[in-house]
Structure formats: C-alpha cells, structure tokens
C-alpha positions in Angstrom: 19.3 5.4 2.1 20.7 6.0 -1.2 18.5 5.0 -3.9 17.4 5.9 -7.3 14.7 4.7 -9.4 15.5 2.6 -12.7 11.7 1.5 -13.5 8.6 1.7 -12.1 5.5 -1.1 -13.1 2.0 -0.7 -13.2 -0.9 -3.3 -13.7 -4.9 -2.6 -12.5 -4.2 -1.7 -9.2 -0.9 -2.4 -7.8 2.9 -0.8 -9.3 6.1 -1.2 -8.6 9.4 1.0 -8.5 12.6 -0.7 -9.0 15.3 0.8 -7.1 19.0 1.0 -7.2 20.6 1.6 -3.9 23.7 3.0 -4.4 24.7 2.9 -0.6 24.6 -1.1 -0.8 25.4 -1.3 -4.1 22.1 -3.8 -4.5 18.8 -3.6 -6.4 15.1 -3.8 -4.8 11.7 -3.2 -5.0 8.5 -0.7 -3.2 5.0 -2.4 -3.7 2.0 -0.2 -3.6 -1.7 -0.7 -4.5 -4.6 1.6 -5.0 -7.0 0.8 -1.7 -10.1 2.6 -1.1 -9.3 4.7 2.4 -11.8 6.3 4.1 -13.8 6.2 0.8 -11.4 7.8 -1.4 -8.5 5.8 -3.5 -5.2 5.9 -2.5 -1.5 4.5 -3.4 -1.1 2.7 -0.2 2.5 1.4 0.6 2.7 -2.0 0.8 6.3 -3.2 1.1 9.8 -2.9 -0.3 12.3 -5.5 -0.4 15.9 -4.9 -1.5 18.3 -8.0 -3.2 21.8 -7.6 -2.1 23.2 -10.5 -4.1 21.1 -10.3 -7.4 21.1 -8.4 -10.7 18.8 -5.6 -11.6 16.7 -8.2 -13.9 16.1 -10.3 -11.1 14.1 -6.9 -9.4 12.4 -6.3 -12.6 11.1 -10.2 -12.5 10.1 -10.0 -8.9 8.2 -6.6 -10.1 6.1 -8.5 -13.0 5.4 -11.1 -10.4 3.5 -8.6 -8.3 1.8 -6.5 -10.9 0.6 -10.1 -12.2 -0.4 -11.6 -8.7 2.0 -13.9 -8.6 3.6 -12.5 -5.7 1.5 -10.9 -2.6 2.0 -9.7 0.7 -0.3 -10.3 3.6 -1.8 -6.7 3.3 -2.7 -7.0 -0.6 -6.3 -6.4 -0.6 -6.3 -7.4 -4.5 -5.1 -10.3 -6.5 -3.6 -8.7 -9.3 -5.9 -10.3 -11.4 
C-alpha cells in the first residue's frame, strides 16, 4: 500500500496518523494508544480505517474525534478523557 503521512494527533494516551494513500487515491487514519504490556508502556495498534470518498479534512475530524474520545474501538482500554 501506498501511503504517506500528512499529520499525525496526539492527546494523553492515544494518536493518530493521517494518511494519504496514493494507490487509492483516498485519505485514512491508524489509531494507536499507549497500553501498559507486560508491565511496560507501549504504542499498541489499534486500528486504521481509510475514506475512499472523503476529503483529507474529513480524516483530520475523525482524528480529533479519537484523541478526544469521541470515537473508540472495542479494544480502547482508555476513554480519551
């Protein structure tokens, strides 16, 4: 997949990288957050969605939403709070 990163978020514990893939001429997202693993802290891969039929602000939006806890994933350990 060809992709390259445009912006990358960051609140408490969970970021964001906003993608441009050039292959599918589209925009999406990869969700991490810091878990603890094993008993250290780690950047733990969360998910990535990509938006074939929306504009690179629409990403960015869908990016605030996470680092703000509006929008989870069923493997979040945090809120975002």
């Amino acid at each position: 997949m060809n992709k390259e990163e445009y912006h990358m978020y960051s609140r408490n514990s969970r970021s964001v990288y906003v993608y441009r893939y050039h292959d599918t001429n589209s925009w999406g997202c990869e969700y991490y957050e810091n878990q603890v693993v094993d008993g250290e802290h780690k950047k733990v891969f969360i998910a990535a969605e990509q938006y074939p039929q929306h504009s690179e602000r629409w990403a960015e939006d869908c990016a605030d939403n996470y680092v703000f806890g509006i929008k989870s994933f069923p493997n979040n350990q945090t809120t975002g709070q």
